[in-house]
Each structure stands twice: as structure tokens, then as C-alpha cells.
C-alpha positions as a printed Julia matrix, in Angstrom:
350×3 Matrix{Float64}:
 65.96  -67.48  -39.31
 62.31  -68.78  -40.09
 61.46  -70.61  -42.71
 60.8   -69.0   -46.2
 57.38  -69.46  -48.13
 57.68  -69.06  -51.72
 54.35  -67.85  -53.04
 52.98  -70.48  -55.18
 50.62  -68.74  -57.47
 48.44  -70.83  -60.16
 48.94  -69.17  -63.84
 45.19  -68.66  -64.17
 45.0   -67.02  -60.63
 47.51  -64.44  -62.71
 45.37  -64.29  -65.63
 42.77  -63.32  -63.4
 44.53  -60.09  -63.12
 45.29  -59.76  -59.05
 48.89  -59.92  -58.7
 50.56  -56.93  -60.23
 54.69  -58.19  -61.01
 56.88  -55.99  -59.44
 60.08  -55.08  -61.43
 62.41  -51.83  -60.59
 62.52  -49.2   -63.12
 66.11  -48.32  -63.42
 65.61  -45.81  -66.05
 63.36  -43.86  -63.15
 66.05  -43.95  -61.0
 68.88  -42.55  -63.54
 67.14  -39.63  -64.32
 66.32  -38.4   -60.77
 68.19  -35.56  -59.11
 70.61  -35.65  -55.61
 67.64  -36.22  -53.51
 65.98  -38.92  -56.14
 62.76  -37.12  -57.77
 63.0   -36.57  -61.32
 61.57  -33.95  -64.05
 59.51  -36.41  -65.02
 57.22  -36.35  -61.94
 54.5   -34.25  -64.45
 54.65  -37.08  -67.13
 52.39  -40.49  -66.98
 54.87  -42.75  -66.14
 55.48  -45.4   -68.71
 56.28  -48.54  -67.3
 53.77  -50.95  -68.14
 52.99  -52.27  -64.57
 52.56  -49.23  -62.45
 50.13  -48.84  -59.27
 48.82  -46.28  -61.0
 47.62  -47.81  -64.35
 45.39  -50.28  -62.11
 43.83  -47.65  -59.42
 41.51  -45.48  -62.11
 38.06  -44.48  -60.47
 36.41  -45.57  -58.42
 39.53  -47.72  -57.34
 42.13  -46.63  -55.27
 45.43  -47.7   -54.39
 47.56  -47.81  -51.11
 51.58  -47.87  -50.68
 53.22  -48.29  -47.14
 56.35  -49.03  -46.14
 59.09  -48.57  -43.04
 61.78  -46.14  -44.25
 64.2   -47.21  -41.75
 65.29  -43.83  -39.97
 68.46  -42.71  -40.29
 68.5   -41.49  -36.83
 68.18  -45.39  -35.67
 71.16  -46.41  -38.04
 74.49  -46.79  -37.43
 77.57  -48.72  -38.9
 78.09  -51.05  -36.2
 74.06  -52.18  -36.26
 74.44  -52.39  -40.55
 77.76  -52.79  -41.56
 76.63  -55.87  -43.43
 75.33  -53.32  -46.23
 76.59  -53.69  -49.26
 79.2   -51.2   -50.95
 78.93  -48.48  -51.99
 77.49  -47.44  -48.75
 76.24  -43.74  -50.31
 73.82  -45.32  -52.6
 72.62  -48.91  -50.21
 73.24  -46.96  -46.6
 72.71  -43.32  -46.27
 69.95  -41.36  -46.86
 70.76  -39.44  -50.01
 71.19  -42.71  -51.42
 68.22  -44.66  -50.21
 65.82  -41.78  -50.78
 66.23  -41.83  -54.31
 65.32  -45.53  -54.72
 61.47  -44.03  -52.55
 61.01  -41.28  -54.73
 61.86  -43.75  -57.74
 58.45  -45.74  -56.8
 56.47  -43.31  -55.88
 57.58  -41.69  -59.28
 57.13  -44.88  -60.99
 54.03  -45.86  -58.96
 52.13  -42.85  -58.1
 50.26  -44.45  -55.25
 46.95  -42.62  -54.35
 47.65  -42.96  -50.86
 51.42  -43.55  -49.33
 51.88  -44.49  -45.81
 54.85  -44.28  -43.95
 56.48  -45.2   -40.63
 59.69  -44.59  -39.49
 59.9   -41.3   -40.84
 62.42  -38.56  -39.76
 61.07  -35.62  -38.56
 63.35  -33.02  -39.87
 63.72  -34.63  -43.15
 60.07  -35.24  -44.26
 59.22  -31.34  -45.44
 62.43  -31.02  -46.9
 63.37  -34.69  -48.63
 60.01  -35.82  -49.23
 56.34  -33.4   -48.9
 58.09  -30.86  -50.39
 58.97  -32.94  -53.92
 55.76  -34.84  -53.77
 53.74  -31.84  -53.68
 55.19  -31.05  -56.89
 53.09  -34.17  -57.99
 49.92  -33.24  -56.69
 49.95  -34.64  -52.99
 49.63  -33.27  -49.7
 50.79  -35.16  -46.71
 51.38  -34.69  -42.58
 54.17  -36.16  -40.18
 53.1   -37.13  -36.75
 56.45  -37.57  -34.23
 55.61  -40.66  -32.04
 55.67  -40.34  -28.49
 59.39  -40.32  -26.77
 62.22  -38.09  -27.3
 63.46  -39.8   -30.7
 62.57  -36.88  -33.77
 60.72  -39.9   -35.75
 57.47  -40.73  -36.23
 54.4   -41.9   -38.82
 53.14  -40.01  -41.97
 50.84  -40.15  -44.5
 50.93  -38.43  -48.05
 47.39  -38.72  -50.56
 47.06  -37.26  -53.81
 44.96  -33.94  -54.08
 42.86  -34.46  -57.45
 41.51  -37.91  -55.87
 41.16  -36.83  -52.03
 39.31  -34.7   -50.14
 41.27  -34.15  -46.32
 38.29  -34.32  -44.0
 39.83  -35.02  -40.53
 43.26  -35.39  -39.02
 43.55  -37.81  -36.14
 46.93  -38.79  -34.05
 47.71  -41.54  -31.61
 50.71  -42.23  -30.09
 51.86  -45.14  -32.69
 49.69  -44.17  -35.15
 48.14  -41.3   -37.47
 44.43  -41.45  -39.08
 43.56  -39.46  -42.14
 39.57  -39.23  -42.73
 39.83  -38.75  -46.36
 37.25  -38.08  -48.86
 37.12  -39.73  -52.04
 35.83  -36.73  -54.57
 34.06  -38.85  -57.06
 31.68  -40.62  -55.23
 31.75  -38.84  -51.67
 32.84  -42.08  -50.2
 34.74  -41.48  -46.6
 37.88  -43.68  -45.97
 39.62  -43.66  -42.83
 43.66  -44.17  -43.64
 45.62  -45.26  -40.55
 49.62  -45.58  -40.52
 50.83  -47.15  -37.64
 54.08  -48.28  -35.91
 53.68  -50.69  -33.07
 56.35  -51.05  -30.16
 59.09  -53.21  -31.68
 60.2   -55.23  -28.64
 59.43  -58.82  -29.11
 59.5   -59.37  -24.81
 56.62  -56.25  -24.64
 53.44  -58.05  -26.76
 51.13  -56.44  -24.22
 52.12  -52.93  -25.34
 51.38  -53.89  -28.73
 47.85  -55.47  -27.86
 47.31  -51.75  -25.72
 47.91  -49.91  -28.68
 45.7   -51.51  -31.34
 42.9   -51.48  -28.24
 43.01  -47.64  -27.51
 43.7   -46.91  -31.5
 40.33  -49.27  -31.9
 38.27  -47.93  -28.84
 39.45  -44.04  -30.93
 38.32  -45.25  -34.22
 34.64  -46.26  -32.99
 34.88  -42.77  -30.93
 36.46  -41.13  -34.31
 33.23  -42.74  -36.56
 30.29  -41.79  -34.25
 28.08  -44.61  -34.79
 28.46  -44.15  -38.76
 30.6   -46.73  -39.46
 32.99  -45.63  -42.99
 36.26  -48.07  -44.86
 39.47  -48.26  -42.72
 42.99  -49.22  -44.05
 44.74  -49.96  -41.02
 48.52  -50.3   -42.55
 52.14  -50.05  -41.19
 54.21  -51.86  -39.12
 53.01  -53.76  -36.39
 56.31  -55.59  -35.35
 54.46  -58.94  -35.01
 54.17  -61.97  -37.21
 51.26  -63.68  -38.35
 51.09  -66.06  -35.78
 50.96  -63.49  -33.29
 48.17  -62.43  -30.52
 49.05  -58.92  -31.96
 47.62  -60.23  -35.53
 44.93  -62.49  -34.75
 43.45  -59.26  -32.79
 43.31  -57.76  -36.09
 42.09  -60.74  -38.4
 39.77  -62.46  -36.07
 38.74  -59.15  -34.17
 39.5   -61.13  -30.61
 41.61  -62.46  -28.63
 41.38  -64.11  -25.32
 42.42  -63.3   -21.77
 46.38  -64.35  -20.98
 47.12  -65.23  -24.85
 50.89  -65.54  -25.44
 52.99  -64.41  -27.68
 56.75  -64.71  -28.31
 56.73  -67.21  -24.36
 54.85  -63.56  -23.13
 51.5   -62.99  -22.04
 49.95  -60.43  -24.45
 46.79  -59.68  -22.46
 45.25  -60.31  -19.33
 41.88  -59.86  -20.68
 40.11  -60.69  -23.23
 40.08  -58.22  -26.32
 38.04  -57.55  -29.23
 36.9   -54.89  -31.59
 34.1   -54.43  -33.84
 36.03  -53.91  -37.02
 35.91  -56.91  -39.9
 39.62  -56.68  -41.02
 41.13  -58.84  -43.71
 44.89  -58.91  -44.8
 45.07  -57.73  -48.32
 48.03  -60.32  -49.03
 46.82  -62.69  -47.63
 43.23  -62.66  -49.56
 45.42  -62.95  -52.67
 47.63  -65.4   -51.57
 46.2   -67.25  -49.6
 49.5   -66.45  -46.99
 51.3   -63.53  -46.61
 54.78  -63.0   -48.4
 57.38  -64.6   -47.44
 59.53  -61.87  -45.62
 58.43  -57.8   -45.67
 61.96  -57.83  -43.09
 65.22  -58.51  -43.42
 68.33  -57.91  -41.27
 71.51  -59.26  -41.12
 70.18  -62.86  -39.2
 65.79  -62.64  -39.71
 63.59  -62.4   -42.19
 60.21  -61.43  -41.1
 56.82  -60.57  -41.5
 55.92  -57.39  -39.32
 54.47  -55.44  -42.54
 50.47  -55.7   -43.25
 47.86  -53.61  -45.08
 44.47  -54.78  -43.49
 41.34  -53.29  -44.79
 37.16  -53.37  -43.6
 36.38  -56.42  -45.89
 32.59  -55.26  -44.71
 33.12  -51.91  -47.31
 36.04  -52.83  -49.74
 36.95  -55.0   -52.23
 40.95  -55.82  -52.55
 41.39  -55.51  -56.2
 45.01  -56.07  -56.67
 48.19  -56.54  -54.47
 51.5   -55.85  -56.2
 54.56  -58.23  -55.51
 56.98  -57.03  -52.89
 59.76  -57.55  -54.53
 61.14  -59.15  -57.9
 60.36  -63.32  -57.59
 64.17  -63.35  -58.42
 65.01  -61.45  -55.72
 63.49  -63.54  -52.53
 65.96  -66.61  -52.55
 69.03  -64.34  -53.0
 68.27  -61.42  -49.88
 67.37  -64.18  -47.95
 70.28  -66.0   -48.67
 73.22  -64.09  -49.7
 72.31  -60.27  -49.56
 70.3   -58.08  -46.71
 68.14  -55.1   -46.63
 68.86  -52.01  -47.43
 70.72  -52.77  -50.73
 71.01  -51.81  -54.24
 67.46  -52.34  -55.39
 65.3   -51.57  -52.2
 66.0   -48.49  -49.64
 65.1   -49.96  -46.32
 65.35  -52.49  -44.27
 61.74  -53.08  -45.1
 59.86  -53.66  -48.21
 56.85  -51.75  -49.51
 53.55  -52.97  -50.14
 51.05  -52.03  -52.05
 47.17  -52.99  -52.95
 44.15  -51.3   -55.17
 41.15  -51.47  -53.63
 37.29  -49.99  -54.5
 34.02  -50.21  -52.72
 31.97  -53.54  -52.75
 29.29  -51.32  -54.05
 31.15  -49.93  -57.19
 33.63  -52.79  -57.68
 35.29  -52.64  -61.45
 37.37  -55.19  -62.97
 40.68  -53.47  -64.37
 41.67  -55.25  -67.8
């Protein structure tokens, strides 16, 4: 297991009003129905540090997470999950603790990867249109029924454009305020550590589409998801530093053969907070990882806010003495979530 990096934030950095605490809502939770949403999803939810309550116009806020499939679980892979296994290990259960934040948080924009195919009309468009969002599912390539989708709320977004990649889907959205054009991208690299170069191939094509995609008008990106690397990777100094070099390793493999670049100026949104990213977005029964980023065009957009991925409390004790999915947190993975607005409209939320 790597080591763990306990964020070390300076009280006036939190007085400065860019770390949003994240706490779980309980009361959300025990008032949703079988498949977690609530009668509440028409109310303003109350809780005093919501997404929501910090993304007014012109800012905007983005959630993505990996909702661990259940088509890729089984007991024998997670049969360290806590009891009772309903609630911590299969679906009805862990759905409910989703549609408690995006109750609770009402993200603009929700990203999501690992999403089952069958279930996403059903268990989760269907209840979130009830709030005001729209959304599509794109099935990755391969014969597994899972894939990447992306949900954004009507009122706030105009959907332009729909593009789809094989690990990835872009939404060309329109904010309907100010006209501004975002480009949304949820993505879900190849997971196996031993295959880097696939990883470094898909962020080239999905980069080479995105230039195509713009046209020589150049428009915001959020490039977010899960890119199964860590931030020492080839995979994520591609994104950060926009190039890497020909036969770069990664993980004792070479991840290219050629040196790579793209025109894009990317930033981590944690880790322009921070100052590092958190200390674990993964955890399975032996690892706690990064792979999780939201990376945005620092060129257009100001990161406004980033909220914490999961209670302070919490960090020493999964990585320690509990594992992901449990009681608190659905998947395998944990959520994050940022506000951002345009450099040229930037507002300071009090």
C-alpha cells in the first residue's frame, strides 16, 4: 500500500473559502425510497454545505465519480465488505447512498464511469429527471454492458453536441446565461497497470477529437473520470504538462514510443487547492490510490472551490481498518467535486 498524504490545509487558506467540508447527510438518506431518491428532490436542500449553495451563476459545479459496476462485482473479489452486505455491497443498497448526494448536492454537471447499461434509465436518468436533469449513457467498447455517462441540469444547460469515444463521452454544453460553450468529457481509461501505452493512445486520439470536435475555436474542457493512473504517471503528466517524451515509463512499462503532446492547458482542480491531490480517491482490500482527477482548461476557467472527498475523520480509518464500498460511501471509489466559473466573470461566493 502507498503511503498516505494527509492534506495539511492552513486555517486562513479555509477562511478563504476554497475547500468546501464534506459531511454525509444521514437524514437525506433516511427519507429516500428502495432505490434511494427521496420526495424531497423538489425542495432546496438544507444542509448548510451543499455543492449547490456555492455554484450560483455564473459558477458552475462538477461531480464525478466511478460507481463500481455491479456486473464487475462478485463475493470472492469483495468479500471484505462490511455487513450488512444489502446496504455496503449490492446495488439497491449502494445506489441510495448516489442519489443521497446528488440529492444533497445537486451538482450542475455529474459524471460517471462505470455505469451499468441496463440500470442507468431505470435506477438513475429516470429519478434525476424528476430534478430537472437530462443525461446519456455511452457503453464502452467490448462485450461488457458498462460504460461512461454524463447527467447536467436543464435550467443551467443548453445540450449543444454529443460526442463518443471509445473510453470516453463529450457533452458540448451551453451555459444559458452567458452563452458560454463548455465541453464536459467523462472518461474511463484501460485499468491494467502492465498496458500504460493504451492509456497514453486513448488520451491522444480523445485529444487529436477534441481539436477536430472545436474547429479552430477553442471553448472550456473538463476532462474528468477515471484514468487508472497515479500522479506520477506518464498517463498524468500528458495531461498536466501537455507532453510527454518518446519511450517514457510507467509502472517498469514503456508508455510511448513517441513523443506526445496536446495543445490543451490542463490543471488538476485538487491539486490547485491543495497543492497535492488527496490522499486516496481508491480503495480495495490491499491499495489505496489515486486514479480519480477532474482537470479543467486553466486558459478559460477559474477553480472556485473543491469539496473534500470524504469526512477528514474518515481517511485514517478506510485506510486502515475499513475498505470501499462501506456504510458511508457506495463505491469502491470516491466522488469529487469542484465549482468552477470563467476567468472573465469570476465571483467570489461568501
Amino acid at each position: 500500500m502507498r503511503p498516505h498524504k494527509f492534506h495539511s490545509v492552513h486555517v486562513k487558506d479555509r477562511i478563504a473559502g476554497k475547500i468546501i467540508p464534506r459531511f454525509i447527510n444521514n437524514d437525506v438518506a433516511n427519507n429516500t425510497n428502495e432505490l434511494g431518491f427521496s420526495e424531497l428532490q423538489n425542495e432546496k436542500p438544507q444542509h448548510p454545505t451543499t455543492l449547490e449553495q456555492f455554484s450560483t451563476p455564473p459558477s458552475f459545479s462538477i461531480y464525478s465519480q466511478n460507481l463500481l459496476a455491479s456486473y464487475w462485482t462478485d463475493l470472492d473479489r469483495y468479500h471484505f465488505v462490511e455487513e450488512p452486505l444489502s446496504e455496503n455491497y449490492e446495488w439497491n443498497g449502494r445506489i441510495k447512498k448516489f442519489m443521497r448526494d446528488f440529492t444533497m448536492h445537486r451538482p450542475d454537471v455529474i459524471c460517471l464511469q462505470e455505469v451499468e447499461i441496463s440500470l442507468f434509465e431505470k435506477d438513475i436518468l429516470g429519478p434525476m429527471k424528476l430534478m430537472g436533469y437530462n443525461g446519456i449513457v455511452q457503453q464502452k467498447i467490448g462485450d461488457f454492458p458498462v460504460g461512461v455517462g454524463c447527467l447536467y441540469r436543464e435550467e443551467k444547460f443548453e445540450l449543444i453536441q454529443v460526442h463518443e469515444r471509445s473510453s470516453a463521452i463529450v457533452l458540448v454544453l451551453k451555459l444559458k446565461e452567458s452563452g458560454k460553450i463548455i465541453y464536459v468529457v467523462s472518461c474511463h481509461l484501460l485499468g491494467d497497470p502492465r498496458q500504460p501505452q493504451v492509456r497514453i493512445n486513448q488520451l491522444r486520439s480523445l485529444f487529436k477529437h477534441l481539436k477536430n470536435y472545436q474547429k479552430g475555436q477553442e471553448d472550456a474542457i473538463i476532462l474528468c473520470g477515471d484514468f487508472n493512473a497515479e500522479p506520477n504517471s506518464a498517463t498524468y503528466k500528458l495531461v498536466v504538462d501537455g507532453y510527454v517524451k518518446a519511450h517514457t515509463m510507467e509502472n517498469g512499462v514503456e508508455a510511448t514510443s513517441i513523443e506526445t503532446k496536446h495543445h490543451l492547458k490542463l490543471k488538476s482542480a485538487y491539486m490547485e487547492i491543495f497543492g497535492e491531490e488527496p490522499a486516496f480517491t481508491l480503495k480495495t482490500k490491499n491499495n489505496a490510490l489515486v486514479t480519480d482527477y477532474i482537470f479543467f482548461s486553466s486558459n478559460f476557467l477559474n477553480i472556485d472551490k473543491v469539496m473534500e472527498v470524504c469526512e477528514p475523520c474518515d481517511i485514517s480509518y478506510i485506510c486502515t481498518k475499513s475498505h470501499l464500498p462501506n456504510s458511508k460511501y457506495g463505491s469502491d471509489h470516491l466522488a469529487l467535486q469542484a465549482v468552477f466559473s470563467f476567468k472573465d466573470e469570476h465571483v467570489v461566493n461568501k
